[in-house]
C-alpha positions as CSV (number, residue, x, y, z in Angstrom):
1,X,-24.8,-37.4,6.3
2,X,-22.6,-34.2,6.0
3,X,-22.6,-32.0,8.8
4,X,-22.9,-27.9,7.9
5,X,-19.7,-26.4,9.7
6,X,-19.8,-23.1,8.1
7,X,-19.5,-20.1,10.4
8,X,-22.5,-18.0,10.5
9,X,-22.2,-14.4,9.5
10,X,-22.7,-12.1,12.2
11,X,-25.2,-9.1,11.2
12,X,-27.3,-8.6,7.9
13,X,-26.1,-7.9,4.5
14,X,-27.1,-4.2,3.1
15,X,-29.8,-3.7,1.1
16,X,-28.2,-1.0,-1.3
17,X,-29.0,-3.0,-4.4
18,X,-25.1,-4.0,-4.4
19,X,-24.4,-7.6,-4.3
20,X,-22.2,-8.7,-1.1
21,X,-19.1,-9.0,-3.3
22,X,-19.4,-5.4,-4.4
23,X,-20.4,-4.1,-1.5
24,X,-17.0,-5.5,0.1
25,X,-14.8,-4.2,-2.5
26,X,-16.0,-0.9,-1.8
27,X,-15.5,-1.5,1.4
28,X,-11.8,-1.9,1.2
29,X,-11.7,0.8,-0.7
30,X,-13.0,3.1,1.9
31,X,-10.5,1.6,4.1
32,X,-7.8,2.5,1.8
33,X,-8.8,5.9,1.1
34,X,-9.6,6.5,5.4
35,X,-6.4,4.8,6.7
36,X,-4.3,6.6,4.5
37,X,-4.9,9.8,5.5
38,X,-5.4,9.4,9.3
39,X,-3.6,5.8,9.9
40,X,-5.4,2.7,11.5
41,X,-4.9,2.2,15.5
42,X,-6.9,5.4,16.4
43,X,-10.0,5.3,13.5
44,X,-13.3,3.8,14.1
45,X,-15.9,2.3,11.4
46,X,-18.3,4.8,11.6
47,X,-16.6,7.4,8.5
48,X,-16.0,4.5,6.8
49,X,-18.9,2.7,6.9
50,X,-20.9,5.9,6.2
51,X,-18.6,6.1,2.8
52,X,-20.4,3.6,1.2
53,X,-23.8,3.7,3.2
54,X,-23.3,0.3,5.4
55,X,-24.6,0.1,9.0
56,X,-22.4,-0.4,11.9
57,X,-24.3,-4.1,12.5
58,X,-24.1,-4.7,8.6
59,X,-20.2,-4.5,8.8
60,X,-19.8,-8.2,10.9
61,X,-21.8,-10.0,7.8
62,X,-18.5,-9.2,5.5
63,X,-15.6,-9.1,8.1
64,X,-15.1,-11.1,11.1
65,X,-13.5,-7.9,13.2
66,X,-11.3,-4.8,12.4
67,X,-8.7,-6.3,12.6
68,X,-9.6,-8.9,9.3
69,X,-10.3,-5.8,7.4
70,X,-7.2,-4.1,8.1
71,X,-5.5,-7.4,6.7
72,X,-7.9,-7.1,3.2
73,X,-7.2,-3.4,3.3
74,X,-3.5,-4.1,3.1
75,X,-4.1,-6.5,1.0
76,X,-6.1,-4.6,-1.6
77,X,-3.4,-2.0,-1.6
78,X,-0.5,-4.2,-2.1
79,X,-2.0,-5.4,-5.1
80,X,-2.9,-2.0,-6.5
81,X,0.9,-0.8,-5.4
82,X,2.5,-3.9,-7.3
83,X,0.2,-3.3,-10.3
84,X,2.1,0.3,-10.2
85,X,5.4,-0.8,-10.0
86,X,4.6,-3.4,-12.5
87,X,3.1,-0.9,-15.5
88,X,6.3,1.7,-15.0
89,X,9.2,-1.0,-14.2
90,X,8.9,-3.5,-16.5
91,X,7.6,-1.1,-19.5
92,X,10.2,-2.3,-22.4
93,X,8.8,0.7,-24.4
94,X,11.3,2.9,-22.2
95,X,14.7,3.4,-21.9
96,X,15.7,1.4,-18.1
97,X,16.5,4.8,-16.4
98,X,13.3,6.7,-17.6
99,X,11.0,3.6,-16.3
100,X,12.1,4.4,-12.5
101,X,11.7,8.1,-13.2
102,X,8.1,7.2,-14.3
103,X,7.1,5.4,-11.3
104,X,9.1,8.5,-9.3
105,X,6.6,11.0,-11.1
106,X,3.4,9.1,-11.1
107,X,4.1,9.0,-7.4
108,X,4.4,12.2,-7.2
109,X,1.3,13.4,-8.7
110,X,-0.5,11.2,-6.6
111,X,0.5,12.8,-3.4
112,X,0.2,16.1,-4.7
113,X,-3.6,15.1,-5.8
114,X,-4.8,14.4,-2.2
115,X,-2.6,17.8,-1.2
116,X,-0.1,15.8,1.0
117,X,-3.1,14.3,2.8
118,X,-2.3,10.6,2.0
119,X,0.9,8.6,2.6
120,X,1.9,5.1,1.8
121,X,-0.5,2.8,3.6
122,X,2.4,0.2,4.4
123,X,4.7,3.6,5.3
124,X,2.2,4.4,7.6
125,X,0.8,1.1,9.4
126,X,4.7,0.9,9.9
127,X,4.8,4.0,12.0
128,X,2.5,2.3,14.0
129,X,2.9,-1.1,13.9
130,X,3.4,-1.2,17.5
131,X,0.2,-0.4,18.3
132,X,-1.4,-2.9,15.8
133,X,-2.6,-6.5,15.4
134,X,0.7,-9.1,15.9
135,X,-0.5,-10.5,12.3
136,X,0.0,-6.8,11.0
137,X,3.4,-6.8,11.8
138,X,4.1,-10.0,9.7
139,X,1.2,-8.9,6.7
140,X,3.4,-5.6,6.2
141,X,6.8,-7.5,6.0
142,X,5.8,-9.8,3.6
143,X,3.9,-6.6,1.5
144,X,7.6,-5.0,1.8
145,X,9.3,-7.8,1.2
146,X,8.0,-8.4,-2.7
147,X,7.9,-4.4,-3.5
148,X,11.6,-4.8,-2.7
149,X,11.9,-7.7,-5.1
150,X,10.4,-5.8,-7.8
151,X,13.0,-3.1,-7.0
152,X,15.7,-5.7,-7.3
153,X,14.5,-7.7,-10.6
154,X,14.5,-4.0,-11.8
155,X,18.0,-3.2,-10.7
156,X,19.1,-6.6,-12.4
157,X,18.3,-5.2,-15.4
158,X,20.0,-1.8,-14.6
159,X,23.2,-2.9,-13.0
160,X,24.3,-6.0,-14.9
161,X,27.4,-6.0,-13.1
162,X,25.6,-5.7,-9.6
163,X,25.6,-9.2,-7.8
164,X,22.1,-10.7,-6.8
165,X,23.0,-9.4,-3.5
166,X,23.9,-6.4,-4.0
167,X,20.4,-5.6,-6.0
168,X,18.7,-7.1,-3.0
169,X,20.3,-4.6,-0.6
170,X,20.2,-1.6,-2.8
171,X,16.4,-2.5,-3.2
172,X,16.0,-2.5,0.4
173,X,17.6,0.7,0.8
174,X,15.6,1.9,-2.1
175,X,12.4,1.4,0.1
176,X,13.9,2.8,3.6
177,X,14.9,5.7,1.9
178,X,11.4,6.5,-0.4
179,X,9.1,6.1,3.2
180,X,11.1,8.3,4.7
181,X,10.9,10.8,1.8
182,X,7.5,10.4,1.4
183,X,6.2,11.3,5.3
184,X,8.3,13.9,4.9
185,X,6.2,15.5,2.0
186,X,3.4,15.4,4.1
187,X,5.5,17.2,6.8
188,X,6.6,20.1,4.6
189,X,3.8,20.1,1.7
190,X,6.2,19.6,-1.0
191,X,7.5,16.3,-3.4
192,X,10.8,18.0,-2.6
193,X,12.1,15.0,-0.2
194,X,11.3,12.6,-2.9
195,X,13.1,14.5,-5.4
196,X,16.2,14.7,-3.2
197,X,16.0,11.5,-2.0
198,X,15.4,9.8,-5.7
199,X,18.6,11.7,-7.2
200,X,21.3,10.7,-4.7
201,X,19.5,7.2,-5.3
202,X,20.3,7.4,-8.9
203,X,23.4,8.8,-8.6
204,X,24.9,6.2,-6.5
205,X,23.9,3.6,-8.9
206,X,26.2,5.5,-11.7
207,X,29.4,4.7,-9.3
């Protein structure tokens, strides 16, 4: 006889029409959109919920707590930010310097899209990881720990005469620098930072 140990969903699914898959993707999509733009420790559900037209008690039938769906929202976005890096750094159509220039550009536009609204997700959360979740801390330094691989298989290819090492620390400095750069464009409403930051970056790898 097998015994049933699933946990029971808390609440009631919507009824919107959207299956429960669907309706949790867009979810987390709310999630990126809200806690991009005005972080995570001090927003509530409610604006995101009424996003995508879930009730409060609706919420607990597709995450346990907040706290799971901060660790999806993450999630989602790390996979949307690697699919990014993926399309401008490993595009053999390019020339190696232009690729990084891409990715530089696209990022760019994005910003100035939401008019210095949004930030990095992961930039952000870190601002305020010490008000967060212990498993957030570990969530966002295992997100920033493949970015910064990317980074490095990309500066392989770059710097043939760089050591393994060497990428892996230039990577790493790569990604201290560009968060920095990019809460400062949200400071003074300009990509300026990012361009400043991104040509000393590139100029240090010519030495």
């Amino acid at each position: 006889m097998k015994v049933d140990n699933m946990i029971k969903r808390r609440g009631r699914p919507t009824k919107t029409g959207r299956d429960t898959s669907q309706t949790k993707t867009e979810l987390i999509r709310s999630g990126v959109e809200h806690f991009t733009q005005f972080g995570f420790a001090s927003s509530g559900l409610d604006q995101i919920l009424k996003k995508v037209s879930v009730p409060k008690g609706s919420f607990y039938y597709y995450f346990a707590n907040k706290e799971a769906f901060g660790l999806a929202v993450i999630a989602d976005y790390d996979g949307y930010f690697c699919r990014k890096l993926d399309l401008h750094l490993k595009n053999d159509q390019l020339i190696i310097e232009q690729r990084l220039i891409n990715f530089v550009d696209d990022a760019k536009t994005g910003i100035e899209k939401y008019s210095f609204n949004r930030g990095c997700l992961v930039g952000n959360l870190e601002q305020e990881v010490s008000a967060l979740p212990n498993s957030y801390r570990d969530k966002l330094m295992q997100v920033m720990s493949g970015w910064q691989d990317k980074v490095s298989d990309y500066l392989k290819l770059r710097c043939p005469n760089a050591t393994p090492q060497e990428c892996q620390s230039l990577a790493e400095f790569f990604w201290i620098g560009w968060e920095g750069a990019v809460s400062r464009c949200k400071l003074v409403q300009s990509t300026q930072p990012i361009d400043i930051f991104i040509h000393h970056f590139v100029q240090g790898l010519k030495k």
